[in-house]
N, C-alpha and C positions, 0 to 999 in steps of 0.2 A: 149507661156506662156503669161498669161496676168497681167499688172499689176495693183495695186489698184489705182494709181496717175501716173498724165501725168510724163512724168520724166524730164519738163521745163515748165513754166506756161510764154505767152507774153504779154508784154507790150508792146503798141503802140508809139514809138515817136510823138512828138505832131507835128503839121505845124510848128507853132511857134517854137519851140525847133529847125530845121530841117533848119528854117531862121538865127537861132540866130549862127549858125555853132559851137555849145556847150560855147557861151560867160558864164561865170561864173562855169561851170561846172569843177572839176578836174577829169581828165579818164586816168583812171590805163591803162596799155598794158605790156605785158611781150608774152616770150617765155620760152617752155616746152617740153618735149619730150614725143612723146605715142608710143604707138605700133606702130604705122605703120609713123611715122616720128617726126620731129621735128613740133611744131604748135606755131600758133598767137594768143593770145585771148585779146580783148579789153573790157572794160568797162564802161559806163556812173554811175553816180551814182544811179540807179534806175536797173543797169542788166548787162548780157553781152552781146554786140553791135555788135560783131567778133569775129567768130571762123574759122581760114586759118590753112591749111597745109602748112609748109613751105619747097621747095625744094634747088632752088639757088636763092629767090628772095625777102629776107627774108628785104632790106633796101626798093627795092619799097612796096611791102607790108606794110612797115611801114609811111614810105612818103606818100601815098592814103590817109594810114588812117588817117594822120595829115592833111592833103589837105584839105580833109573831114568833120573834125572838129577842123578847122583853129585858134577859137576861143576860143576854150576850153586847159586849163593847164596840158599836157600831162605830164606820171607821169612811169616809169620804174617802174615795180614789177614783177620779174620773181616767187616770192616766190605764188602771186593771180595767174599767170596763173596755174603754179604746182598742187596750191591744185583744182582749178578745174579738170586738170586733174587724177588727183588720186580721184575727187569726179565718174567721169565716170566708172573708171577702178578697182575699189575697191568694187564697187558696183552696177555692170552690170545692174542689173535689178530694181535697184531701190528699194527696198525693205525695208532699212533701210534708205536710204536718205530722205531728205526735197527734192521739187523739184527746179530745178534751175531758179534763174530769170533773161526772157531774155527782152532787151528794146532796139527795134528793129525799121527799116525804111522799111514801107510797106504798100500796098493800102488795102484795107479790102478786095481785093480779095484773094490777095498773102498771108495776116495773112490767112484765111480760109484756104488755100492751106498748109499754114506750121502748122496750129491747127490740120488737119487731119494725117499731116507727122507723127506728137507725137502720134499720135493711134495707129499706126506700131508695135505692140511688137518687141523685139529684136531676132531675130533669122527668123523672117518671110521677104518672099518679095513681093510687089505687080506690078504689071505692071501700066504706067502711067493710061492704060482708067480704070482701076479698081479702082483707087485711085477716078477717075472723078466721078463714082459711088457710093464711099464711098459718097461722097459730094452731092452725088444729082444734080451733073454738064455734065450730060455725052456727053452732045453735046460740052465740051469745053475741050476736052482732050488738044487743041494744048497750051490754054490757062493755064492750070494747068500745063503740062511741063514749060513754061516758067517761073511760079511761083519758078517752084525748079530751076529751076537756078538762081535765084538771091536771093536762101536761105542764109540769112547773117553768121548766125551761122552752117557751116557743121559740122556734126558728130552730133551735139548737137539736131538740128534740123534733122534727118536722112533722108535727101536727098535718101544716098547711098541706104537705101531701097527698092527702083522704079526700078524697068527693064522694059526691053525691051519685046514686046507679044513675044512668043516662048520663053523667056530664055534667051538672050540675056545679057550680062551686063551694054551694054551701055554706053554712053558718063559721063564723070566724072570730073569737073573742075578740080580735083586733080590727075588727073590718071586713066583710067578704072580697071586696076593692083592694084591700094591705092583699089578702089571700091572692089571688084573682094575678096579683101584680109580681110576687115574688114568684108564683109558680111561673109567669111567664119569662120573668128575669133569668130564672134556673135553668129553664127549657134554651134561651138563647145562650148564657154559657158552655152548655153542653155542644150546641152545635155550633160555636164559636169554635170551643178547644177540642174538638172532634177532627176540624179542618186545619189542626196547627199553625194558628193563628196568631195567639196566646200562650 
């Protein structure tokens, strides 16, 4: 299925912003629960910054991401993480939502690498050299893998899309099992609200 808008539009972190280690900024972080576990999501004032699954590691997870932006006035809001996630799960394919805005830390290769991820409709998968294709990069498969792994925001940016040539499901910062589970969740909503179900 395809849709009419990306379902996250990026913003680039600036250098400057990146030195300043978010001096003056106040960034939201909370914790939420989705389908497939408990999650992290952070915020700059400009987007969301961080999207983690959380398993048992949920105070380092938190500690990085102060580490990270040392400078900046961090701020509990479980109630922002939530309704992001009920902006996901409420409305899988985007249809009736705005799209989400992310403002993110990344080289203009890796933005290009996670602008292509958002092309992904939900319910499809590509393999990484296919993806290298989509882009017009196909000599830099190894370089486009490494892109998704240091996708800031997972789920939001759909990392878990990519497999492996042959079918594979492949390595997953979060679990190949977390992976494995949402692709299968996405592929049944599709043919859920395919059938006007939903």
């Amino acid at each position: 299925m395809m849709r009419n808008q990306p379902p996250a539009i990026i913003e680039v972190i600036s250098p400057e912003e990146c030195q300043s280690s978010g001096k003056g900024w106040t960034m939201e972080y909370g914790f939420a629960d989705t389908p497939f576990g408990q999650c992290f999501i952070a915020s700059t004032p400009q987007g969301i910054c961080n999207f983690q699954f959380v398993d048992d590691d949920a105070e380092e997870i938190l500690s990085a991401h102060k580490d990270e932006w040392k400078e900046a006035d961090h701020v509990r809001n479980d109630s922002m993480a939530t309704d992001i996630v009920w902006h996901l799960f409420s409305d899988p394919l985007g249809k009736r939502s705005e799209p989400l805005k992310l403002h993110v830390k990344g080289t203009p290769f890796q933005v290009e690498v996670w602008e292509a991820l958002l092309t992904i409709p939900m319910g499809t998968v590509v393999t990484y050299s296919e993806l290298a294709q989509i882009m017009h990069q196909e000599k830099a498969v190894r370089a486009v893998a490494s892109a998704i792994a240091r996708n800031p925001v997972g789920l939001i940016i759909p990392c878990h899309r990519v497999i492996r040539t042959g079918g594979a499901i492949g390595q997953y910062h979060w679990k190949s099992e977390r992976k494995a589970t949402i692709i299968g969740w996405e592929r049944a909503q599709c043919e859920v609200l395919s059938h006007g179900k939903i």
